[in-house]
C-alpha positions in Angstrom: 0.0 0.0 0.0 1.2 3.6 -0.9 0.7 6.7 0.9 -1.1 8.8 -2.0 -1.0 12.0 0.4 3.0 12.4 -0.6 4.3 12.3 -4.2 7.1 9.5 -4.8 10.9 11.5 -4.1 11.5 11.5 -7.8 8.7 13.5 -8.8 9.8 16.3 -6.6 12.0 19.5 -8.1 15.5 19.6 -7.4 15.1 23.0 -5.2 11.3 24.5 -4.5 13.2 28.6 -5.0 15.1 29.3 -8.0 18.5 29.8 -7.3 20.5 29.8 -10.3 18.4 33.2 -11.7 18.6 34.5 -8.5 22.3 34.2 -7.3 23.3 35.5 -10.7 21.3 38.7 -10.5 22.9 39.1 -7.3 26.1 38.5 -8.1 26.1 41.1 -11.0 24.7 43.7 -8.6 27.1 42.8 -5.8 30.2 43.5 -7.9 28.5 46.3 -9.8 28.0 48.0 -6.4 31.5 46.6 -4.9 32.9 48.3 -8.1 31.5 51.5 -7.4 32.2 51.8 -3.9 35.5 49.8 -3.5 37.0 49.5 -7.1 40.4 47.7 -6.3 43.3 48.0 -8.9 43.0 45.4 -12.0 45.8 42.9 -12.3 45.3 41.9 -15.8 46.3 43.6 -18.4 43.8 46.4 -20.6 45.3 45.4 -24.0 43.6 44.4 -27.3 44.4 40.8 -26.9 42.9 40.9 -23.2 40.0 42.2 -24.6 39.5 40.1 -27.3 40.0 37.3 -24.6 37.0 38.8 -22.7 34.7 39.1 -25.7 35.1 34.9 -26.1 34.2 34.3 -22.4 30.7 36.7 -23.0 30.3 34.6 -26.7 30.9 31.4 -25.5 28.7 32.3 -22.4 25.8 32.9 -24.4 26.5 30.1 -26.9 26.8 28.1 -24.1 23.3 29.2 -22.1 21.2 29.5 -25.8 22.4 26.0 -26.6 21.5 25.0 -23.7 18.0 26.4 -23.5 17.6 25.2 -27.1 18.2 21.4 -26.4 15.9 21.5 -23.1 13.0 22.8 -25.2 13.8 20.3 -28.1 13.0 17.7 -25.4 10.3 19.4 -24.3 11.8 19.9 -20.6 11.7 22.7 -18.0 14.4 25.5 -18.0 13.2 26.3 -15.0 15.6 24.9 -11.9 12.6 25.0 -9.2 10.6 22.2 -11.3 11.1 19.1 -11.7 12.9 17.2 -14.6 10.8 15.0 -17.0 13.3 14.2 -19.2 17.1 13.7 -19.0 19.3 15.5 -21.9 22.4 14.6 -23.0 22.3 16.3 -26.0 23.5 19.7 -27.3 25.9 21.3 -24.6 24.7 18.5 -22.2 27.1 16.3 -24.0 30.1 17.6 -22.6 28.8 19.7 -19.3 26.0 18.7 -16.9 25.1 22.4 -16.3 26.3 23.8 -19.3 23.6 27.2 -18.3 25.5 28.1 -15.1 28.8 27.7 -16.8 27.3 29.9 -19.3 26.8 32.2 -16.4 30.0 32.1 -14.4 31.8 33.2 -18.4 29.6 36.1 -18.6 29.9 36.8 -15.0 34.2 36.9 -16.1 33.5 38.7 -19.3 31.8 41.6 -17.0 35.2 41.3 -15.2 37.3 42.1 -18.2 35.0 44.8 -20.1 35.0 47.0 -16.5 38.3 46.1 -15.3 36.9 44.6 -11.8 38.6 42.1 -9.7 34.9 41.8 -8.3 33.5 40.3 -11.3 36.1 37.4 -11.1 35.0 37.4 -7.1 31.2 36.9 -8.2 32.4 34.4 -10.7 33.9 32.2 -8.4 31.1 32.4 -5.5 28.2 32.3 -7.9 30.2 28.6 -9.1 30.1 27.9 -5.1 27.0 28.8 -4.1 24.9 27.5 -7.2 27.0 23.9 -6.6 25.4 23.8 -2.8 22.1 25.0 -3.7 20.9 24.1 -6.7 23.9 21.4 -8.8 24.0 19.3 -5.7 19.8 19.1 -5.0 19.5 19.1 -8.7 21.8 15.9 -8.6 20.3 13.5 -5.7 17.0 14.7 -7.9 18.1 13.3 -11.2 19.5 10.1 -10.0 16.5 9.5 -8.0 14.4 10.0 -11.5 16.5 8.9 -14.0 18.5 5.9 -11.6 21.6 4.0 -13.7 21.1 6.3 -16.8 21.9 9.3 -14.9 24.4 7.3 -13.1 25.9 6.4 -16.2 25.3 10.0 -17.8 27.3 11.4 -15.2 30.4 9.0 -15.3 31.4 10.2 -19.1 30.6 14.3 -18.6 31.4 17.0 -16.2 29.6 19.6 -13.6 31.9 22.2 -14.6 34.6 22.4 -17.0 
């Protein structure tokens, strides 16, 4: 007999707030604000070649994050990180990364670094990877292996969380 009251583990989301959207957001403001009130000197360099190097990281950011959007709507999935997943893709971007859309996110967060010359872009970067890795990559994991069992097991053994 099954208790009907409760749905089955697997059918609940990952996370019931939407982090990714929301730590992002915050982590532009943070450094935008940061910048503005405590700019700190930039140790890179402010050449042609730097910049051309920034540009890729903002590209390959949004290639990264339309690619990824494209291949979750091909499958007819959720985008959104606060629902749960009804189908696993390994397709697209998926191929290589498991969360090819916040990897998207810490490049453009890097790219902001290098078009305003802030050392507190690069400092979002890296706590917007920490922080969306305990609250939404981690959750969003147990979910998928709960749902999808030895295929997301096996998904998971040949690509990457990050880079």
């Amino acid at each position: 007999m099954t208790n009907r009251a409760f749905p089955p583990i697997a059918a609940l989301a990952a996370t019931t707030f939407p982090w990714p959207p929301v730590l992002f957001a915050l982590a532009i403001v943070i450094a935008e604000a940061l910048t503005a009130v405590t700019p700190l000197p930039w140790p890179g360099l402010d050449d042609l070649p730097a910049h051309f190097i920034g540009i890729a990281f903002g590209l390959l950011g949004i290639l990264l994050i339309v690619s990824a959007f494209l291949a979750l709507r091909a499958h007819r999935t959720t985008y959104l990180p606060h629902r749960p997943a009804t189908k696993l893709v390994t397709t697209g971007p998926y191929v290589r990364f498991r969360n090819p859309i916040y990897l998207g996110e810490v490049l453009l967060l890097l790219y902001g670094a290098q078009i305003t010359l802030s050392i507190w872009f690069v400092a979002a970067a890296l706590l917007f990877a920490i922080a969306v890795t305990l609250l939404q990559i981690i959750p969003e994991e147990r979910h998928l292996e709960a749902t999808f069992g030895e295929q997301y097991l096996a998904y998971k053994a040949r690509s990457r969380r990050w880079i």
